[in-house]
C-alpha positions, 0 to 999 in steps of 0.5 A: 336368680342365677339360673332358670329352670326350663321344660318341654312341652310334653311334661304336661297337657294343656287344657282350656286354652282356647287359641293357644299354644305352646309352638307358633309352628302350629297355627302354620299348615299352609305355607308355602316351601320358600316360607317353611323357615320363618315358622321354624324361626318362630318356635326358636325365637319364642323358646329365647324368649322363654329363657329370658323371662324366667332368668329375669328377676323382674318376672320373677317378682311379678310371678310371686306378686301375682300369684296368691300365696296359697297357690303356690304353696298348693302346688310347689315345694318351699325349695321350688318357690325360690326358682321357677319349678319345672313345669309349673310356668309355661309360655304360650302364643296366639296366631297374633303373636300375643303371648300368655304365661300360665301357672300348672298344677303338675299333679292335676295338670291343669292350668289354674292361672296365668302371670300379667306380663305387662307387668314385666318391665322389658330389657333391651335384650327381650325387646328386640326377642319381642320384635323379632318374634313379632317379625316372624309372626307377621311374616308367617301370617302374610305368607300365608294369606298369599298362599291362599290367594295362590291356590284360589288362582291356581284352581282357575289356571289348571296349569296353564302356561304363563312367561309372567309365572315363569320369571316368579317361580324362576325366583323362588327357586333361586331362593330355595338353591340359594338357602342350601349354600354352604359357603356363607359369602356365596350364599349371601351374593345369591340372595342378594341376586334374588332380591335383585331379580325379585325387585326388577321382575315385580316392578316390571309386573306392577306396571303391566298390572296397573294397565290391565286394571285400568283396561277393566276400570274403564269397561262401562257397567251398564248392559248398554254401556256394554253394548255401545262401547264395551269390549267384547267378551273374549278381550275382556277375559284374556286381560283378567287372565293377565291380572290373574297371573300378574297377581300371583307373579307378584304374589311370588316375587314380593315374597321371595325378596323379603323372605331373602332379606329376612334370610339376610338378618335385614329385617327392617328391609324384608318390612320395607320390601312387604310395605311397598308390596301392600302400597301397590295392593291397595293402591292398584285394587283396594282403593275402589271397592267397586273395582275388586268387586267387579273382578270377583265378578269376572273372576270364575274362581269361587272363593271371591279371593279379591274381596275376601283374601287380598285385603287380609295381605294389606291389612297384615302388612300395615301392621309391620313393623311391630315395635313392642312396648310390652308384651301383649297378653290377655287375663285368663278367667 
């Protein structure tokens, strides 16, 4: 096939597709300003992909092979049989990134059946769209678990000062200058500082935070514990209110590098920034339940973001990198 046909979404109203749709942009409402563009790359990618698959004659050979004879003959002209209709096939996406290609009927407008797309056999090209979709995805996903984290911490904060706040937001707004660059080699010098500033100010963050944790680690648990060797009330807030801070410092400074790696078309280092950010939480939090536990506990925020939130930003992480072999789908019933 020579040339694809391709359409948009308003051509046709997408009915019982429960946890889909048609552009990833949607399922991302939360994300913080540095994070707005991997949505956007998302959509972009997602509509490459869509190019791609209805180009491929390997799609199209599963389309015809899956799709009984009468269906088609339903609901597409003889001539439309021999390409891909407009409006007939249309990909869509789950927040996860799975992808379901499904079959319209134009005049009802309904969705009467879907194409297996394991069935289709990946090119090189498709593949790395797949993984660069995947990446954008995942990235948008853990972005947003932070954000949420963020504005658990924010609630408690009520804008209170903090110099560990200030060298994070002084990276993210470096990010942001940094995006608005026109000369190509300066903007890449600029991220490159970013991701420099963000990997000096994280490490130095992570050092004071294991500290800190370490201090409420060794607090004892029982009420004569507390009593006979315990720290007073005071102390013991002032240094959850250091782990606060340092938590959406490095919340922020972890972001702003991989994000500016991504900018960089460096994808394999925005992943290596953000695995080394989940080692650090899992390894300084995670790793005793009875710690984050204990920190919901001194923690007045209401939201129990360090049981609840911070292991949803390890698990995304661990998932990165997403190397597909085929693209993840789901049988419509």
């Amino acid at each position: 096939m020579d040339e694809a046909l391709f359409f948009g979404e308003d051509d046709f109203d997408i009915l019982d597709i429960d946890g889909y749709e048609l552009k990833p942009s949607s399922f991302f409402n939360k994300l913080p300003e540095i994070a707005q563009p991997l949505a956007k790359n998302a959509n972009k990618i997602l509509s490459e992909v869509e190019k791609m698959l209805y180009s491929a004659p390997a799609f199209i050979h599963v389309v015809q092979s899956s799709i009984p004879e009468e269906v088609f003959q339903a609901i597409l002209s003889p001539e439309q049989r021999e390409q891909i209709a407009q409006g007939v096939l249309k990909l869509m996406t789950k927040k996860d990134g799975s992808l379901l290609a499904v079959l319209v009927d134009t005049n009802t407008n309904k969705v009467i059946g879907n194409v297996p797309l394991k069935s289709v056999k990946l090119t090189p090209e498709l593949n790395k769209a797949l993984a660069d979709y995947s990446s954008q995805i995942q990235m948008a996903q853990i972005a947003e678990e932070i954000q949420n984290v963020q504005y658990a911490i924010e609630d408690v904060r009520k804008g209170q000062e903090s110099d560990r706040l200030a060298i994070a937001y002084s990276c993210q707004q470096k990010l942001l200058q940094a995006r608005e660059i026109s000369d190509p080699n300066i903007r890449t010098m600029m991220l490159l500082q970013v991701i420099s500033d963000a990997e000096d100010s994280r490490n130095l963050l992570m050092l004071s935070q294991k500290s800190n944790v370490n201090f409420i680690k060794e607090q004892p648990d029982s009420t004569w514990g507390k009593l006979l060797k315990g720290d007073k009330p005071d102390k013991i807030e002032a240094r959850m209110n250091e782990i606060r801070d340092g938590l959406a410092a490095v919340n922020i400074v972890s972001l702003s590098a991989a994000i500016a790696y991504n900018e960089l078309g460096e994808k394999k280092a925005a992943q290596k920034s953000l695995d080394y950010f989940g080692k650090f939480i899992n390894e300084t939090y995670l790793s005793s339940q009875e710690l984050v536990e204990r920190l919901d506990l001194l923690d007045p925020s209401p939201t129990n973001y360090w049981t609840k939130e911070l292991p949803k930003i390890e698990t995304s992480i661990m998932k990165l990198p997403n190397k597909p072999d085929y693209i993840e789908t789901e049988v419509l019933e």
